[in-house]
C-alpha positions, -999 to +999 in steps of 0.1 A: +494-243-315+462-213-317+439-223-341+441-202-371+402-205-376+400-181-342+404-152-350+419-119-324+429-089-338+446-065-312+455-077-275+436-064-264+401-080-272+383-096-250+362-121-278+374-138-306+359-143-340+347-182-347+359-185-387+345-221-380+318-233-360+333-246-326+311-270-303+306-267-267+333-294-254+357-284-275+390-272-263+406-241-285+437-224-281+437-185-295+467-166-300+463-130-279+492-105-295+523-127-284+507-150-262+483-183-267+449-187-247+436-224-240+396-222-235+370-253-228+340-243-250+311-240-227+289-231-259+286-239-292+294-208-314+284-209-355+309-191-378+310-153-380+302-151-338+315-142-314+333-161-274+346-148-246+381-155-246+384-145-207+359-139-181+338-107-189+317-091-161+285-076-159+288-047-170+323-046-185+333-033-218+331-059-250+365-054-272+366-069-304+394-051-333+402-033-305+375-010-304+342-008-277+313-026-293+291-030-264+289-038-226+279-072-211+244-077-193+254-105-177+286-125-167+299-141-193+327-171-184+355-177-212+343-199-236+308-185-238+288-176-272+286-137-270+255-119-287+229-097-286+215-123-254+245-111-230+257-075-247+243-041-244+254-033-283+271+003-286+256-001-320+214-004-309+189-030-318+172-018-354+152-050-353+136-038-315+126-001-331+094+004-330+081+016-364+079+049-353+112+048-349+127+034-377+124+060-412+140+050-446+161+074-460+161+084-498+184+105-517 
């Protein structure tokens, strides 16, 4: 039976949402769409993250609610903690802008 506590929204998705830590060791199953996904936790991954839920190349496109949010800089095996350490974010890095780059806004 997927555990309810990992969460994958469309099919699609190649990472799944931890809604409760998971420790490296730890066997999961994660339902994909129709299907279930048995995974042997190669990291530990705190609430809120982010793991690979199949094997992600360098390079290929991060899918989490079904949408692009980044490309992998590194392989990343199923099972694997995914963050800013192994994903090119489509979203950038605010806290790696220089303070010339970086302007607050007022209204």
């Amino acid at each position: 039976m997927a555990d309810r506590y990992l969460e994958v929204v469309e099919p699609e998705d190649n990472v799944a949402t931890a809604l409760r830590d998971v420790e490296a060791g730890e066997t999961v199953t994660v339902a994909v769409g129709d299907q279930e996904r048995t995974i042997e936790m190669l990291d530990d991954v705190n609430f809120g993250h982010k793991l690979a839920i199949e094997d992600i190349a360098d390079g290929e496109t991060i899918t989490k609610y079904g949408k692009s949010i980044g490309n992998a800089t590194e392989d990343i095996p199923a099972g694997t903690f995914v963050h800013v350490h192994n994903v090119e974010s489509n979203y950038g890095r605010g806290d790696l802008a220089g303070d010339e780059e970086v302007e607050a806004v007022s209204e």
